[in-house]
Every structure is written in C-alpha cells, then in structure tokens.
C-alpha positions in Angstrom: 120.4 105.9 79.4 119.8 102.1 79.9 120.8 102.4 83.5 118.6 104.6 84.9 115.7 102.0 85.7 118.5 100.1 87.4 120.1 103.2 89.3 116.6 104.0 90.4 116.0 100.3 91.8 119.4 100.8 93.2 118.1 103.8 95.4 115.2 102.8 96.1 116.5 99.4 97.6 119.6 101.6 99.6 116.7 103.9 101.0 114.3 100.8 101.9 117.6 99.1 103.7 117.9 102.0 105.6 113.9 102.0 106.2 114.2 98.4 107.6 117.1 98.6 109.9 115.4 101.6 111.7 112.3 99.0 111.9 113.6 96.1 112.8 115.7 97.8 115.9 112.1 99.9 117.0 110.2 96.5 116.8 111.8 94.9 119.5 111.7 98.3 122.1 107.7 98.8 121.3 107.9 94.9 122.3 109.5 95.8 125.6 107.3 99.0 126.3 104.2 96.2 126.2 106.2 93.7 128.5 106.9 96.5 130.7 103.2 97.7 131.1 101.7 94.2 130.8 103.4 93.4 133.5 103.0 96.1 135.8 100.0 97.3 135.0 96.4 95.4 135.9 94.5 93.9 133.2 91.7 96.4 133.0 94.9 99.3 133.2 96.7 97.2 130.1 93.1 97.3 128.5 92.4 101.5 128.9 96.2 101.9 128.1 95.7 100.4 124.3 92.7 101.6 124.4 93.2 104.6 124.7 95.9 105.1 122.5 93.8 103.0 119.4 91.3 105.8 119.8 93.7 108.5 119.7 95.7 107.2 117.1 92.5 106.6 114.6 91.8 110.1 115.1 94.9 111.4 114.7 95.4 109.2 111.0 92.7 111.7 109.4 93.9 115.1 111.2 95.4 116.6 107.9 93.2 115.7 105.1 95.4 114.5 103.4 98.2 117.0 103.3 101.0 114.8 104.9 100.6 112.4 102.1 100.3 115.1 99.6 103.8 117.2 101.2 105.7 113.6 101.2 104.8 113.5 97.2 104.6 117.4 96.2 108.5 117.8 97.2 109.9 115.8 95.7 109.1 117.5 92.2 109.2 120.9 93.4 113.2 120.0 94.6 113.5 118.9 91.5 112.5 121.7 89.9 114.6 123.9 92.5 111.1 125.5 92.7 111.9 126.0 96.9 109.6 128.8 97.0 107.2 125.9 96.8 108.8 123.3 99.1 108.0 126.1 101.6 104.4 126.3 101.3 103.7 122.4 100.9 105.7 122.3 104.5 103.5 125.7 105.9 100.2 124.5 104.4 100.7 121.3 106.1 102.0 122.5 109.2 99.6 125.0 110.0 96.4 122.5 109.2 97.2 119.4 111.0 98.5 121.9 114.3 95.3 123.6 113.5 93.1 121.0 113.3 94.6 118.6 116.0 93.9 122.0 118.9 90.5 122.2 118.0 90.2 118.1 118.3 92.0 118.6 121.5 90.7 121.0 123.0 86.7 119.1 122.1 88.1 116.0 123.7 89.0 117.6 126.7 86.1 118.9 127.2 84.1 116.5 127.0 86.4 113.6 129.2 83.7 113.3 131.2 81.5 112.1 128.4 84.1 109.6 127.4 85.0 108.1 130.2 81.0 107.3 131.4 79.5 106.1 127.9 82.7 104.7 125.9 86.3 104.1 128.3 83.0 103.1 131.0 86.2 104.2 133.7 86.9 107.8 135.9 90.4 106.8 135.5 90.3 107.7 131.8 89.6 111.1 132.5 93.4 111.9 133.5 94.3 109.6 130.4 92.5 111.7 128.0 93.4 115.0 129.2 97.6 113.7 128.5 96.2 112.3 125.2 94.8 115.1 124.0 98.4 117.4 124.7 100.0 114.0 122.8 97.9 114.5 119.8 99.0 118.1 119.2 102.6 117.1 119.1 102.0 114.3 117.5 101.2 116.3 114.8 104.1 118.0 114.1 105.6 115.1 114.7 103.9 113.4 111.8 104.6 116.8 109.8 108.2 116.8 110.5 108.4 113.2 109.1 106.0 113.8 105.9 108.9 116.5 105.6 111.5 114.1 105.3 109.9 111.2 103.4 109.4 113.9 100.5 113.0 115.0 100.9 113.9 111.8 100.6 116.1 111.6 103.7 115.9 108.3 105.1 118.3 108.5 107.9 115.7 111.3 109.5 112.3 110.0 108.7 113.2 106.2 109.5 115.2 106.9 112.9 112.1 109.5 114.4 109.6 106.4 115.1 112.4 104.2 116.6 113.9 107.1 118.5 110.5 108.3 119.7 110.0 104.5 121.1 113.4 104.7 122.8 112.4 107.3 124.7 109.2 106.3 125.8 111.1 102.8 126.9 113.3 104.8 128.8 110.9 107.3 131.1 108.4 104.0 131.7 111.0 102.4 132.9 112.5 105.3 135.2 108.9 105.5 136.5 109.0 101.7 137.6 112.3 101.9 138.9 110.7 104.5 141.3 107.5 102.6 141.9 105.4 105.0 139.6 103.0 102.2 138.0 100.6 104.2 137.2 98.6 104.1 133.4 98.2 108.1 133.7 102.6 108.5 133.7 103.2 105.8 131.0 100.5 107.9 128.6 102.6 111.0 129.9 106.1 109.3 128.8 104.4 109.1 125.2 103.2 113.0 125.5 107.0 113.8 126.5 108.6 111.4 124.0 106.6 113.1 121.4 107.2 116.2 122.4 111.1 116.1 122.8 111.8 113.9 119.4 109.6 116.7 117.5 111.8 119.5 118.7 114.9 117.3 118.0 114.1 117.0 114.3 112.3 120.2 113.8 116.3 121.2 114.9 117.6 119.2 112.1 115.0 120.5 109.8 116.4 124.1 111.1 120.3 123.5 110.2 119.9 121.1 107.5 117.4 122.1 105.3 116.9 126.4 105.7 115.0 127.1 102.6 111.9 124.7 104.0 111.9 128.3 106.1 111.1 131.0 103.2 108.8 133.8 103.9 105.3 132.5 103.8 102.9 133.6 101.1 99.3 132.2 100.2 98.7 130.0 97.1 95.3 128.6 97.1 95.6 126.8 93.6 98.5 124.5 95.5 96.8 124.1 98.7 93.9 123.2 96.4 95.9 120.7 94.5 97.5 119.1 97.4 93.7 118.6 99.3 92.9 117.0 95.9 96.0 114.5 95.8 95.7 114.0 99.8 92.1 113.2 100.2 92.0 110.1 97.9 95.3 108.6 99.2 94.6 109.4 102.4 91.6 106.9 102.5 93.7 104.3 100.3 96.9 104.1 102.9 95.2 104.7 106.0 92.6 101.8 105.9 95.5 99.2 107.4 95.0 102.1 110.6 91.2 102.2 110.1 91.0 98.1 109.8 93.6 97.7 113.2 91.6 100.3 115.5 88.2 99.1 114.5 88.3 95.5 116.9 89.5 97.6 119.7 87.1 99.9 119.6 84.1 97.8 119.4 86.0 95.7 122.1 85.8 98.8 123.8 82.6 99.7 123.5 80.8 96.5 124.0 83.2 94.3 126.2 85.0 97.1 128.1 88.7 97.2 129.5 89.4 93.9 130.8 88.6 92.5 127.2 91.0 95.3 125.3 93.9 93.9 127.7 93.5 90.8 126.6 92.9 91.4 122.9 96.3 93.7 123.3 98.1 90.4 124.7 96.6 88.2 121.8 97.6 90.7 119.1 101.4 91.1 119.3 101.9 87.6 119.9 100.1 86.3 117.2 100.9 88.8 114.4 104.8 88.1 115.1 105.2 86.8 111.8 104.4 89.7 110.4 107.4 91.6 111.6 110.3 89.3 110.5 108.5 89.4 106.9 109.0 92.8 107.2 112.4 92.4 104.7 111.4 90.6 102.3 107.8 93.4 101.9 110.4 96.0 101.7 112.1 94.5 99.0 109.1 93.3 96.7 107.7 96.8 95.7 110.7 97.7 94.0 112.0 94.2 92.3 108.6 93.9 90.9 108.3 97.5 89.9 111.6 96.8 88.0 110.7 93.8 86.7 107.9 95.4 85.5 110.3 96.9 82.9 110.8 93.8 80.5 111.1 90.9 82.8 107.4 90.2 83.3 108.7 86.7 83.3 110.6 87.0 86.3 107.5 88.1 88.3 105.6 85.0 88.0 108.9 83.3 89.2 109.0 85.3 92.1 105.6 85.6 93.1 105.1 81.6 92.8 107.9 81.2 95.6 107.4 83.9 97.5 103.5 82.0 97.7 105.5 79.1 99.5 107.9 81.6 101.8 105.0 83.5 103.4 103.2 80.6 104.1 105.7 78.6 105.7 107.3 81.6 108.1 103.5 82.6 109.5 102.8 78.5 109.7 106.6 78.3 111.6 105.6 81.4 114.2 101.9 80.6 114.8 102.5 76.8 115.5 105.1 77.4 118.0 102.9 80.3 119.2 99.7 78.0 119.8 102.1 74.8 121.2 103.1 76.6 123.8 100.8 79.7 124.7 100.7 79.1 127.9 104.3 79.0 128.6 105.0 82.5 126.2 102.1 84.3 127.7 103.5 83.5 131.0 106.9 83.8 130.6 106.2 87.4 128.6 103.5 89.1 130.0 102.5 87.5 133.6 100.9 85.0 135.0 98.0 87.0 135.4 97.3 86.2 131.8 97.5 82.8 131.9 93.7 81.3 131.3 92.4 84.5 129.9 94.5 84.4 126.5 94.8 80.7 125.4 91.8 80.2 123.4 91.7 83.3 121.2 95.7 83.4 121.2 95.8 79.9 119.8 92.4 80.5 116.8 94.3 83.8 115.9 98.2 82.5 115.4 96.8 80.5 112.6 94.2 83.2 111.3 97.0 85.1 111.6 99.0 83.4 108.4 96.7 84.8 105.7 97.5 88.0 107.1 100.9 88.3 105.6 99.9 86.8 102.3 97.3 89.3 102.1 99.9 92.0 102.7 102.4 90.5 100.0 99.6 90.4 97.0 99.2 94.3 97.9 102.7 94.6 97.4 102.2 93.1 94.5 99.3 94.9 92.9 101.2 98.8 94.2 104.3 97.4 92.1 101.8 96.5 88.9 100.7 100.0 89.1 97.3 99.0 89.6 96.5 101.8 92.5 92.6 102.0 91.1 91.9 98.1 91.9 93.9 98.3 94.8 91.7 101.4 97.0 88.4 99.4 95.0 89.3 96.4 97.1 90.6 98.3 100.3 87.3 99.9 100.8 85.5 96.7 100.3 87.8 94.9 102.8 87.3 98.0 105.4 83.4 97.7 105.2 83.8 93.9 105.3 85.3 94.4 108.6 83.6 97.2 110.1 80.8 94.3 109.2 82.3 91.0 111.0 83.4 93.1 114.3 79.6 94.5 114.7 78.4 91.1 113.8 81.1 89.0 116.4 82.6 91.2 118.6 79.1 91.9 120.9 78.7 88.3 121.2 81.9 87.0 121.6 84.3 89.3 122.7 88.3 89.0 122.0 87.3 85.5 120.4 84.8 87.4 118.1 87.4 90.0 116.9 89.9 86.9 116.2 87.4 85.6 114.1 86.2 88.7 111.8 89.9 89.0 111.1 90.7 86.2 110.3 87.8 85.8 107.8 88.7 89.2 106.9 92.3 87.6 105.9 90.9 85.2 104.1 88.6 87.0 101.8 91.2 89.8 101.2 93.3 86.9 99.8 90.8 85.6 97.7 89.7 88.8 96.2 93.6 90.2 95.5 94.4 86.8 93.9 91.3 87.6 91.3 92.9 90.8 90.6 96.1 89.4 90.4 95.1 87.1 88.2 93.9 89.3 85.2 97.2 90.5 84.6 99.1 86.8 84.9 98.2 83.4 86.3 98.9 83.0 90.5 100.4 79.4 91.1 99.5 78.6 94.7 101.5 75.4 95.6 98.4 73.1 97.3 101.1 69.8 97.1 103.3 72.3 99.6 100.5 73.1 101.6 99.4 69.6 102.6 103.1 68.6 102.8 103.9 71.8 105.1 100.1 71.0 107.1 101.1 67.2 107.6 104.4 68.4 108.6 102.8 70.8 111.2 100.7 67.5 112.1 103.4 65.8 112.8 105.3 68.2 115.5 101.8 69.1 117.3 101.2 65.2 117.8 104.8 64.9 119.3 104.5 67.8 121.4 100.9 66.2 122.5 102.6 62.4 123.1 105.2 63.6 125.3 103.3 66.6 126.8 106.5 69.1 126.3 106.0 72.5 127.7 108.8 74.5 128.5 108.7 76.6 131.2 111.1 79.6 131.4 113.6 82.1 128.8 115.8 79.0 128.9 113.5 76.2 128.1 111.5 78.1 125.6 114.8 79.1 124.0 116.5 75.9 123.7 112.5 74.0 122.4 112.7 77.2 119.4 115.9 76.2 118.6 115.2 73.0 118.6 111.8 73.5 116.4 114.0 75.8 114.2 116.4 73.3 113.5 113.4 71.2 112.3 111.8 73.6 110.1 114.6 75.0 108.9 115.1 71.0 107.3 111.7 70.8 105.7 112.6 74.4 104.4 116.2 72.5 102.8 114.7 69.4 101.6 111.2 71.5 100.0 113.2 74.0 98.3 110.8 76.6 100.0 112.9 79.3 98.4 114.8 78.6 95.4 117.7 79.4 93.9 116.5 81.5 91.5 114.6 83.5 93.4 117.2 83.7 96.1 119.5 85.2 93.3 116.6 87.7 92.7 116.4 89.1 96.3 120.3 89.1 96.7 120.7 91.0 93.6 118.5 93.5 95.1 120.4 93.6 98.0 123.5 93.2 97.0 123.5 95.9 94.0 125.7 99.1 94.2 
C-alpha cells in the first residue's frame, strides 16, 4: 500500500516525459514557421498574420464552455468505473457543442468580414484571411475535442504528438508555397486551415481503431451534461487566463496601433520569452515532485523551492542578456533586415521584463501542487484585470513599447502577490546576495561587450559569441552552486525512477 503515492509520481513523471519531448521537438518548427513568414512576408502581412490568428484563437479558448476541460477530467473516473456508457456521452456532449457552437461563430464572422476588416484589422486584405479563419475554427474544434479525448484517457503519445504534428504540417505546405513563389498571408492561414483539418481526421482514425466504445449509441443525460457545464465553467476561466492575458496586448495593438505595430510586437515576443521554453522541463517536473512531497516531506519543498528561486532567475537573466547584447545582430540574422531599427528598443526593455515571467509561472506550479486551486483562480482574475488595465492605460500611447511595459509590471506584481500566498503555508527564501552577485556579474559581461564593441554578425559569429558566453555562465553557475546537490538529486530521482 505504501507504494502507491510513489507509483503514481512514477506515472505521472513517465506521462509528463512523454509531454515534454513532443514540446520541445514542436517548439523549434513553430520557431521556423515565424522565420519563414517573417521573412517573406511584409511587416504589416507579419502583423495581420498574428493578428489574426490571436483573435481567432481567443475566441476559439471559450467555444465549449467548458466541456473540453470537463471530458479531459470526467473520463478518467468513468474508465475507471468501466462505466463506458458514459465515456460515450462526455466525448458526444462535447463534440456536438464546441462543432455546434464554433459554426454559428463561423458562420457570424463571415458575415460580417467586411465589418472587421474596416473598424478592427483597418485592412481589405483581411477579408480573404477571415473567411479561411473562420473554416480553421470549425476544425479546430474537433481538433481540440479529439485531444480533450485523449488527455482524459490518459494517452500521452496521442494528445502530446497532435500539436507538434499539426505544426509539422503547416511547416511543410508554407514552405511548398515559397518554394513556388506563393508568398502570400491568405495561403500560409490556408496551410493552418488544412493542417487542422488533415491532423483531426488522422486522430479521429486513431480514436476509431483504438478506442471503439468512445462510439456507443448516443442517448441524452441532462444531469451529466449539467454536471460537466458545472465542473467546465469555473476551470475554464482558471486555465484559460494564460490565453486571455497573451491575446489581450495584440489586440489592443491591433486596435489602436494597427498591423505594422502587431508585426513588430510578434518579432519582440518570441525572442524575448525564449527562456521560457527551455524552463519548460524543469515546470513539467515541479507539479508532481511537490504534489508528492506534499505527502510527508514538506521539508523537502522549502529545499526545492529555495533553489529553484536561484535557477529560474539565472536561466531568464542568461537568455535575455545575450538577447538585449546583441538584438540587432539576432533580429537580423533571424527575421530580416527589414526589422532591424523597428525592434531594438522594446526587444531589449522586454528580455529583462521577461525574467519575472518564468518565476511567476514556477510559484503557480507551486501553489497547483499545494492544492491551493481557490487562491490560485482569486489571483488569476486579479492578474487578468490588472492587465486588461496596463494595456488600455499603455498600449494607445505607446504602442509595442507600451505592451512591453504592462507586462512586465504585470510579471512583477503576479510575483509579488503569489509569494504572499506562498508564504502562508511556509516561508519563501529569495536569495538577494545571488541576485546582486548574478546582476554584477551581468554588469560585468555588458561593460566588456560595450569596451570592445563585439557584435557578431552571422549563424557563425552568433554561435561561436553563445558558446562563448555559455562557457562563462555556465562557471558562475559552478562556482555559485546555482543548483545544488540536493536538489539535483531531487529532480533526477524524478526522472530517473522506474
């Protein structure tokens, strides 16, 4: 009996390693898909692109009500239960809305295009856009059914590989299009339409011949459909915010600053939110190790969370200095020289606002893996409001710089108000004598840089200067102890345990 916490660690780590793997090979392709179109497209075509697909994609977050959410958690118990009868409506139920739903959505937003495209795109080109958006938000739908389907069976291999699969493809018909000279923004938004499209009846396939008895003969149960509304709703509006807070600067960039500004801001973004996708690991192992620590070895947390308080730091301080050293040289290189002068400024103010970002991200981890899901959706709705807030007070008067800034003091206060939390339940350590060691260190490189005006020009240059600055950083990291040894032993355990 003793073993089941550990066996249930156990497969939750296996299921998150297989979670990550899919991530970390579709992060590099969506990478590619914004080089490609960065660089082929014009700045105010980059700009409708993304903005575009922010717009759609906000819309699409709160098709279901819910019921995505509530079919990735009903399932689970009902297999359990061998109650399949009921794994069959959850699937129907939630099929049939968000199909439902998303036509009517569709079909309202195609007709009125024209309305769009004068008073909030402010471009006729978005007309043609809107029309292959709208047939990408029906099968996106299923799409996002078919993977709620497979989160609540628990089948990571499926629900991990359809994003990363779905991004191959689109990689691969945006390029086919340039290779034939088709640089248009209209075909790239129909290569997500028919990536969509063709992954969704992949993996419906799958859902077909590995899983029949999702198939059962359809019968009405308005006490479930009512319970899952009821589960949905609430959770909905607690996981979706990270969507709500990410759309809400382009679409006020949109709306007050137009295209040219959304290109930019879509430049900025990527570059200066790298961090946050090599962190992606060590997220994906924190829920669980403190959820099990949770289970008498409270101790251990405060261990953990004191170094993982050094780590985060130091990995967004090591990306966004590099980032804001040599922006000129990486926006260039990357995206185009067409950037070049347009991105600096806001590129550099947001790799360091940037770093907050991640720590913000790690004390949610934190507080979902204390159980404390009440304080947690308090918080989230206070951060949403606070930047709904900051982007109507900045973004009008200062553009992509103005965005930059409301989330970065977004960042900031989110930190300070999770810490409180945090707090009530045991006592955050933040290491300040790291931080002014790590901020003098910092120091240091940018005044070398400065003195003997290094800027590397080229894949090769900027290659050889990051190894180079790696080599360095990686030293302070040796000599600091950034990440102990105990806490090393901690996430290799997880790891590591069969």
């Amino acid at each position: 009996m003793t073993s089941k916490p550990h066996s249930l660690t156990e497969k939750v780590l296996k299921g998150s390693g297989t979670v990550l793997i899919f991530t970390l090979l579709g992060s590099p392709i969506a990478y590619c898909i914004r080089l490609l179109y960065s660089n082929t497209l014009s700045i105010e075509m980059f700009g409708l692109f993304y903005a575009a697909l922010a717009f759609f994609a906000l819309i699409s977050t709160y098709l279901d009500f819910g019921l995505g959410l509530s079919c990735s958690y009903f399932i689970p118990k009902f297999i359990k239960k061998k109650d399949f009868e009921s794994v069959s409506r959850v699937f129907m139920y939630t099929q049939i809305v968000e199909v439902a739903v998303s036509i009517i959505f569709s079909v309202g937003l195609f007709l009125n295009a024209k309305w769009l495209a004068m008073y909030y795109f402010k471009s006729e080109l978005s007309i043609n856009l809107i029309s292959i958006f709208c047939l990408y938000l029906v099968a996106n739908s299923v799409f996002t059914v078919i993977n709620a389907l497979f989160v609540g069976l628990q089948d990571e291999k499926f629900y991990s590989s359809m994003h990363m699969l779905r991004l191959v493809f689109i990689l691969m018909f945006s390029v086919f299009f340039w290779l034939y000279d088709v640089k248009d923004v209209v075909y790239y938004a129909a290569t997500w339409m028919m990536s969509t499209f063709l992954v969704t009846i992949l993996y419906y396939i799958a859902v077909i011949r590995n899983y029949p008895f999702v198939f059962k003969k359809f019968s009405w149960n308005s006490t479930l459909l009512r319970t899952m509304i009821t589960y949905g709703v609430p959770t909905l509006i607690t996981t979706s915010l990270y969507t709500f807070i990410s759309s809400t600067d382009t679409v006020f960039l949109t709306y007050f600053h137009g295209l040219k500004d959304v290109g930019i801001y879509n430049v900025v973004f990527p570059l200066a939110t790298l961090s946050g996708l090599f962190l992606t690991p060590i997220n994906s192992l924190i829920l669980p190790l403190i959820s099990h620590l949770m289970e008498g070895e409270e101790e251990k947390i405060a261990h953990l969370v004191q170094n993982i308080l050094r780590l985060v730091p130091f990995i967004g301080l090591y990306f966004g200095l590099f980032i804001a050293l040599f922006a000129t040289s990486i926006v260039g290189t990357l995206f185009g020289n067409k950037w070049i002068g347009l991105v600096e400024i806001p590129l550099i103010i947001f790799s360091f606002g940037y770093i907050l970002s991640p720590l913000s991200n790690f004390l949610v981890l934190i507080l979902s893996g204390m159980g404390k899901t009440a304080q947690r959706l308090r918080l989230s709705i206070y951060v949403a409001v606070l930047n709904i807030t900051l982007c109507f007070v900045f973004i009008p008067f200062y553009g992509v710089v103005g965005a930059v800034i409301a989330n970065t003091l977004v960042y900031i206060v989110s930190v300070y108000l999770f810490t409180r939390i945090i707090s009530n339940s045991f006592q955050l350590t933040y290491s300040y004598g790291f931080y002014v060691k790590l901020g003098l260190f910092a120091s240091g490189i940018f005044l070398l840089v400065k003195i003997f005006h290094i800027q590397p020009l080229g894949f090769i240059q900027i290659g050889i200067t990051g190894l180079l600055y790696t080599m360095i950083f990686a030293l302070f990291a040796f000599t600091q102890e950034v990440l102990d040894a105990q806490t090393m032993k901690l996430l290799r355990s997880g790891i590591m345990r069969k």
